[in-house]
C-alpha positions in Angstrom: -11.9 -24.9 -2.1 -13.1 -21.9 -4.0 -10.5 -19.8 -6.2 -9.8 -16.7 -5.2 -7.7 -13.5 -5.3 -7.3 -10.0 -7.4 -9.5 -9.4 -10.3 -9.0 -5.8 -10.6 -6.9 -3.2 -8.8 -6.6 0.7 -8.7 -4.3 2.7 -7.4 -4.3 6.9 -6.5 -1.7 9.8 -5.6 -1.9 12.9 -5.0 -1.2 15.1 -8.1 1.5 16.5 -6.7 5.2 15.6 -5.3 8.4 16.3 -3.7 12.3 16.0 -5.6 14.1 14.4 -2.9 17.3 16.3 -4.8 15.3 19.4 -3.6 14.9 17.8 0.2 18.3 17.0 0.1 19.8 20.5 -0.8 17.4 22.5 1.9 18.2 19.7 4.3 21.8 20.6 3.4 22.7 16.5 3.0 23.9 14.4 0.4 21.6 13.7 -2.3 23.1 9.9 -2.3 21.4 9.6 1.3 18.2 9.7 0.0 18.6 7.9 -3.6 21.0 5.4 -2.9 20.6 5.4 1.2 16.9 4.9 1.1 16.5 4.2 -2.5 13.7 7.4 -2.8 13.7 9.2 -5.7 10.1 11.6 -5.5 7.4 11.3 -2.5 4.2 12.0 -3.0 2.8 15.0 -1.0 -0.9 15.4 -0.2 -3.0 18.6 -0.2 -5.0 20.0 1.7 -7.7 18.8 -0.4 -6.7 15.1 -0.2 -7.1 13.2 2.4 -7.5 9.2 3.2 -10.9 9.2 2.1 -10.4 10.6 -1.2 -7.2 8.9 -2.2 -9.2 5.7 -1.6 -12.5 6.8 -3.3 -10.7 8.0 -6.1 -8.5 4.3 -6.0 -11.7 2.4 -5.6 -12.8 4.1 -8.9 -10.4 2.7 -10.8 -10.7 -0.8 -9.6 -14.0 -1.0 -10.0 -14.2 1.3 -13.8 -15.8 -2.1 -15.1 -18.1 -3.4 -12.1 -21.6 -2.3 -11.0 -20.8 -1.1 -7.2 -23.8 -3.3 -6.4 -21.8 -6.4 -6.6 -20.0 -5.6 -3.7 -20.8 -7.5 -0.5 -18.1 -6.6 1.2 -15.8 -3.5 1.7 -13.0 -2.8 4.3 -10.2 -0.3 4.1 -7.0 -0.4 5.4 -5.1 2.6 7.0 -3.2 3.9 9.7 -4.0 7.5 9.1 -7.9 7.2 9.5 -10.3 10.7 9.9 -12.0 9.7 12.7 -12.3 8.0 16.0 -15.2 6.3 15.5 -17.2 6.4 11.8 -14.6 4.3 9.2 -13.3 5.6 6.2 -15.1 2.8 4.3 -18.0 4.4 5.4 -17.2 7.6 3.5 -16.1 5.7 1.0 -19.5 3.8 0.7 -21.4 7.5 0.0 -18.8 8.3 -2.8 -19.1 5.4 -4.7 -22.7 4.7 -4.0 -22.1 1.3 -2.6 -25.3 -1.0 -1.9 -26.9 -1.2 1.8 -26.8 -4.9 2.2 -22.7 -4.3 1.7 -20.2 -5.1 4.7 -18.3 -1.9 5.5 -15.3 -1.4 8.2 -11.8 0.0 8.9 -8.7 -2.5 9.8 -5.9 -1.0 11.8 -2.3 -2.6 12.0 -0.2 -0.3 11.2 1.3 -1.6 7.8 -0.3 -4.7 7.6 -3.8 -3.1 8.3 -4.5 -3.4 4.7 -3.4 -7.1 4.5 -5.8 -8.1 7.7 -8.6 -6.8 5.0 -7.3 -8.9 2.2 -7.0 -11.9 4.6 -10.7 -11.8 5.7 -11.9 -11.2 2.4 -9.9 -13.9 1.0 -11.6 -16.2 4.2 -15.4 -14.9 3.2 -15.0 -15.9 -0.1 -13.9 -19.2 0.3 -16.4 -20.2 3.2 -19.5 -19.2 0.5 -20.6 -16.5 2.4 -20.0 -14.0 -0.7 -22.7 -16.2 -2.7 -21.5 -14.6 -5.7 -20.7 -11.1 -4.6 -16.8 -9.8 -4.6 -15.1 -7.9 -2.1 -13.8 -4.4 -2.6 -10.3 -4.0 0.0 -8.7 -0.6 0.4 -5.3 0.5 1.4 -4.9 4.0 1.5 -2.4 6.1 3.6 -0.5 9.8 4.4 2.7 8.8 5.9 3.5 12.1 7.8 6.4 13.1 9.9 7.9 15.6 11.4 9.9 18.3 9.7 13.8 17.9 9.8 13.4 14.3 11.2 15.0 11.6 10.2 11.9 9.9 8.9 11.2 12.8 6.5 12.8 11.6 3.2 10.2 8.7 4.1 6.9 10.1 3.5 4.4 9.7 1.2 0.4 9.5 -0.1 -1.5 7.6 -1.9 -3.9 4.4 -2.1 -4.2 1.0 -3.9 -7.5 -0.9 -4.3 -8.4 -4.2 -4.7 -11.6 -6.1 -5.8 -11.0 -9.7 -4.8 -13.5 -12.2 -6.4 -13.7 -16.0 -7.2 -12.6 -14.9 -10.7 -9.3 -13.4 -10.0 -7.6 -12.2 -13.3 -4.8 -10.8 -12.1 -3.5 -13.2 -9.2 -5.0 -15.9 -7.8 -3.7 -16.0 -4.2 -2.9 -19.1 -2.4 -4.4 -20.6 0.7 -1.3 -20.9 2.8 -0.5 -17.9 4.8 2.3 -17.6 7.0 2.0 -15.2 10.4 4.3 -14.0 12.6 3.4 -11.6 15.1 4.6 -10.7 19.0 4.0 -7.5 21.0 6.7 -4.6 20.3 7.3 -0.5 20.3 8.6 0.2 17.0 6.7 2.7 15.8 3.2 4.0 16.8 1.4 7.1 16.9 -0.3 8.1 20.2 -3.8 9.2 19.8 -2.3 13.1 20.5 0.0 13.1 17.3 -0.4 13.7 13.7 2.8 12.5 13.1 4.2 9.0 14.1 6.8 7.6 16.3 9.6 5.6 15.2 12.9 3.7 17.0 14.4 3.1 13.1 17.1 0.6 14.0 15.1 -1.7 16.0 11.6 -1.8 13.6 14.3 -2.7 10.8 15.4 -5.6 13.0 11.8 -6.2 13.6 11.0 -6.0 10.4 13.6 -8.7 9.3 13.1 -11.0 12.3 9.2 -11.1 11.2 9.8 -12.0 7.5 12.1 -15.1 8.7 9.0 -16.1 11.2 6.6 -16.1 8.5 8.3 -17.6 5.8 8.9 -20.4 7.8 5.5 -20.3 9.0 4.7 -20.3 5.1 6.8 -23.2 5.0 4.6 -25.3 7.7 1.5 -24.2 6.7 2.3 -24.8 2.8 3.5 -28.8 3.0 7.1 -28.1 4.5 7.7 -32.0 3.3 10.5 -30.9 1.2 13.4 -27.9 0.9 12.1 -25.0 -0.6 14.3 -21.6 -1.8 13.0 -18.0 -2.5 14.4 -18.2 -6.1 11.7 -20.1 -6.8 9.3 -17.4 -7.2 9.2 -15.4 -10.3 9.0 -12.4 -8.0 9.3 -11.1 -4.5 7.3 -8.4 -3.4 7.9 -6.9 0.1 5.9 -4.2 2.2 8.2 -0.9 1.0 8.9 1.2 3.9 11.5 2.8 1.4 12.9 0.8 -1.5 16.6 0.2 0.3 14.4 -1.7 3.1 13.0 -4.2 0.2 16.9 -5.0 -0.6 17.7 -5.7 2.5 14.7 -8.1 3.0 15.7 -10.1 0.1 19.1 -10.0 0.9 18.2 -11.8 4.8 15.6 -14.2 2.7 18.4 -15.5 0.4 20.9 -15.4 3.2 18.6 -17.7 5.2 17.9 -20.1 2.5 21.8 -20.1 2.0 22.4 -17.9 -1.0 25.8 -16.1 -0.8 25.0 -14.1 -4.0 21.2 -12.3 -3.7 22.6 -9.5 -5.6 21.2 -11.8 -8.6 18.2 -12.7 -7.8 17.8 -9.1 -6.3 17.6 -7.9 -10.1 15.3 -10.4 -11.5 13.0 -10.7 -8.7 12.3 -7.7 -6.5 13.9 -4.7 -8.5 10.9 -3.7 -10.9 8.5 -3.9 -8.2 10.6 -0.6 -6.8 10.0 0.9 -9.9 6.5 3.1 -8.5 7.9 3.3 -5.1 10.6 4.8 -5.6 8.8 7.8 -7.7 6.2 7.3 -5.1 7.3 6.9 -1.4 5.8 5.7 1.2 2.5 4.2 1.4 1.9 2.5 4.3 -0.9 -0.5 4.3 -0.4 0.3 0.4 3.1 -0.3 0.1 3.1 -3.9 -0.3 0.4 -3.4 -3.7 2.1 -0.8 -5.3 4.7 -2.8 -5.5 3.0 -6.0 -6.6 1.4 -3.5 -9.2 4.4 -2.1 -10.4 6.0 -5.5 -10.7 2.7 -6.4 -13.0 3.0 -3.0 -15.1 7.1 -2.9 -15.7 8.3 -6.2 -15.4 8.9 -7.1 -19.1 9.3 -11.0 -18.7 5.7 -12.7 -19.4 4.5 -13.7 -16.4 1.3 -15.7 -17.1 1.4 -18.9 -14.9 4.6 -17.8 -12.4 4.4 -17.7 -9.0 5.1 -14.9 -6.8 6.0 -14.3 -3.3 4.7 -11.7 -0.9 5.5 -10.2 2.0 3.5 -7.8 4.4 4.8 -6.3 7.7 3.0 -4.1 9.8 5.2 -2.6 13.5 3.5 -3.5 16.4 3.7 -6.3 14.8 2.3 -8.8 12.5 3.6 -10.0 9.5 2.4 -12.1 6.5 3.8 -14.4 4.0 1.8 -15.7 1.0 1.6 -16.4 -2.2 -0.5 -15.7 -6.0 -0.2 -16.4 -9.0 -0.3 -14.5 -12.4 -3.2 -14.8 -14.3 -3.1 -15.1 -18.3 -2.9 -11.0 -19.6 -3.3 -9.5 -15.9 0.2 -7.8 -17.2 -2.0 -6.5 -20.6 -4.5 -5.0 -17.2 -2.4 -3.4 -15.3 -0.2 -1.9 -18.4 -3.5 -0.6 -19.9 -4.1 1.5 -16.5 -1.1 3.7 -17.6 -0.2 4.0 -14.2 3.2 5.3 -15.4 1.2 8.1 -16.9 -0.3 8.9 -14.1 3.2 9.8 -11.9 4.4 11.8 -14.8 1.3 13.8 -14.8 1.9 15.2 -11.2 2.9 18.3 -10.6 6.5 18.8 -9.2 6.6 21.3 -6.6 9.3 23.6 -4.4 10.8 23.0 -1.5 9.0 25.8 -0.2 5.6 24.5 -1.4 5.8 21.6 0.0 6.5 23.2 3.7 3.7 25.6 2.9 1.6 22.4 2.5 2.4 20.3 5.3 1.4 23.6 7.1 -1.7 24.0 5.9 -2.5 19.7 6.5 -1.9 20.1 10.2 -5.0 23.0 10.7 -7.0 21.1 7.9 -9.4 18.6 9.5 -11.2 21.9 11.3 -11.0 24.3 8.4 -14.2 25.5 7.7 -15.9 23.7 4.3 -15.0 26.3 1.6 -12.4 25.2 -0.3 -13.8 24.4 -4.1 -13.0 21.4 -5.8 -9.8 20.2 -6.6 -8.9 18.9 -10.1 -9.7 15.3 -9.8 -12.5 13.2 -8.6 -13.3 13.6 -4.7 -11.9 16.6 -2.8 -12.2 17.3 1.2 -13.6 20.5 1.1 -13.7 21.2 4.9 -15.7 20.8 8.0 -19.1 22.0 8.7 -21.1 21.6 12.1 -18.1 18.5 13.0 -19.0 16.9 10.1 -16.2 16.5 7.2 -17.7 17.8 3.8 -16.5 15.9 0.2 -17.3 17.0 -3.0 -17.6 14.2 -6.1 -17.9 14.1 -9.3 
C-alpha cells in the first residue's frame, strides 16, 4: 500500500479577537464559566472583510509556501459555513491560488467532520494510484456564528487549517484503519434560512461521546482487534474541539471505557497541549480537530519523532472518525518554524463593543456593495458586484 498523510499544513485567523473576561463582564457572568466551564480563553472574530474563502486562501498559502500549486491534483475544502448554494469555496479558492485546470476541486459538508470526509478521500485517491504523483491540497475553514446573548456565544470562532496530503508525508503519516460511527440525529444544524446555527447542547455532547466509543471500537475491528488495546498507548490524543472542556471530557469517557479510574494523568500528557491554540482560538468547526493536532506538533515539548497518535473527528448529524498517524522525524522543527504562536499574539484585541459592532456589520455583508479596500493581509472580500462576490489578492 502507498504511504500517505500530512506533508505540510497551514493554518489562518482573523487578525483580530475577543477577551472572553470582556464577554463575561458585559454578559454580566462569571469569568470561571467561560475559562474553566468551557475551557475558552480568546475567540477569534471575523471581519467583515474575512470570510471562508479568504481564511482558507490565506491557510492554503501557508501550506503550500514551498510547493508549485501545479502539483495539485486534487483540492476539496471542508466547511459548514460555505458562500454559496451552488459554486464551492474550493472553487474561489482555485482563482486565488492559481491552481492548475486538470486539478479536482469541490466542497464537503458534514457539519464538523466535513473537513475529515476531505482528508478521507484524499487519503483513498492517493493510495489507489490515481494521484500518479500529484498531492492533494484539503481545506478546513469555518465562522462558527451564533446568536447574541445565547448560550452558544462564548463558543464562537474563525479561522482555517490546511493540509497538503502527499505519499511523502513529513509531518504524520496517517494510518489505513479508520473507525466510523455515524446514525441519523438533530443536534445541531442550521436551516438554509439562518446565519446562525441551531443547537440542543446536552444531547450533541451525549452524541458526541456515544460516537467516539462507536468509532474507537470500530478502530479496534478495523485495526486487528486480536488483542486488548488502551488509549494510553498513544503519545497523543487529539479530539474535534467544540471548546477545550469538551476535549476533557472525551478523554475522560475514552479512559473510563478502557477502564482507567485516573484520566486526570494521562489528561496532562496526552491531550492538554493540543488545547493550547484552541483555547486562544475558539471554535473552528471542520478545523478544530487540526488546530489541535497542530498545536500539539508546535507546543508539545517531548520529541515526538516515531510516536503514535490518536485522532478523533466528530461532526452532529452525525459521523464520527477514529484514526491514527504518526510523527514524522522534525515535523515538530516544521510546525515550530511556522511561528504559529506569533501569529495569535499578533491579533488585535478588541472591545466588547467592537466586537457587537462587527457581528453587525457580518450579517448585511454578503450583499454589501464591492468597495471596501483591502484589508491588511493577503485576500480580503471586498463585496458584491452584479451577485457576484469580489476578492482582492495579493
Amino acid at each position: 500500500m502507498i504511504t500517505a498523510g500530512i506533508e505540510a499544513l497551514g493554518v489562518a485567523v482573523p487578525g483580530t479577537y475577543l477577551d472572553l473576561s470582556d464577554l463575561a463582564q458585559a454578559r454580566g457572568v462569571p469569568v470561571a464559566k467561560f475559562h474553566e466551564g468551557l475551557g475558552v480563553r480568546e475567540m477569534s472574530v471575523a471581519l467583515a472583510s474575512e470570510d471562508t474563502v479568504t481564511l482558507a486562501a490565506r491557510a492554503a498559502r501557508m501550506a503550500l509556501k514551498d510547493v508549485d500549486p501545479h502539483e495539485i491534483g486534487l483540492c476539496i475544502v471542508g466547511t459548514e459555513t460555505a458562500v454559496d448554494h451552488s459554486k464551492p469555496v474550493a472553487s474561489f479558492v482555485q482563482g486565488l491560488l492559481g491552481l492548475p485546470q486538470h486539478c479536482r476541486i469541490y466542497e464537503t459538508k458534514h457539519a464538523c467532520y466535513g473537513g475529515t470526509a476531505g482528508v478521507m478521500t484524499a487519503l483513498d485517491w492517493i493510495r489507489a494510484g490515481s494521484h500518479k504523483g500529484r498531492k492533494a491540497l484539503v481545506i478546513c475553514a469555518d465562522i462558527a456564528r451564533y446568536p447574541l446573548g445565547s448560550p452558544g456565544e462564548p463558543t464562537q470562532g474563525a479561522g482555517a487549517v490546511a493540509l497538503l496530503l502527499s505519499e511523502s508525508p513529513s509531518l504524520i503519516a496517517l494510518g489505513p484503519a479508520v473507525g466510523t460511527c455515524s446514525r441519523d440525529v438533530n443536534d445541531f444544524w442550521r436551516p438554509l434560512y439562518k446565519k446562525s446555527a441551531i443547537v440542543d447542547g446536552q444531547y450533541s455532547l451525549s452524541c458526541y461521546l456515544e460516537a467516539l466509543q462507536g468509532a474507537y471500537l470500530a478502530w479496534q475491528v478495523e485495526s486487528g482487534g486480536l488483542k486488548p488495546f488502551r488509549s494510553d498507548a498513544f503519545a497523543a490524543m487529539v479530539y474535534h474541539v467544540p471548546f477545550p472542556k469538551m476535549a476533557k471530557k472525551a478523554h475522560w469517557a475514552l479512559r473510563d471505557f478502557d477502564g482507567d479510574r485516573d484520566p486526570e494523568v494521562s489528561y496532562r500528557w496526552q491531550v492538554e497541549h493540543g488545547l493550547n491554540f484552541p483555547q486562544r482560538v475558539g471554535n473552528l468547526y471542520t478545523a478544530s480537530l487540526y488546530l489541535s493536532l497542530a498545536s500539539v506538533l508546535a507546543t508539545d515539548l517531548r520529541p515526538l519523532d516515531g510516536a503514535q497518535v490518536g485522532l478523533f473527528s466528530y461532526g452532529s448529524g452525525s459521523c464520527a472518525e477514529f484514526f491514527t498517524g504518526i510523527v514524522t522525524r522534525g515535523a515538530q522543527a516544521k510546525v515550530k518554524a511556522l511561528q504559529l504562536d506569533k501569529m495569535l499574539d499578533a491579533r488585535r484585541r478588541i472591545s466588547f463593543a467592537e466586537y457587537e459592532r462587527t457581528l453587525a456589520q457580518a450579517e448585511g455583508a454578503d450583499a454589501a456593495p464591492a468597495k471596501r479596500e483591502a484589508a491588511g493581509h493577503p485576500y480580503t472580500f471586498l463585496g458584491v458586484e452584479a451577485d457576484r462576490r469580489v476578492y482582492a489578492r495579493p
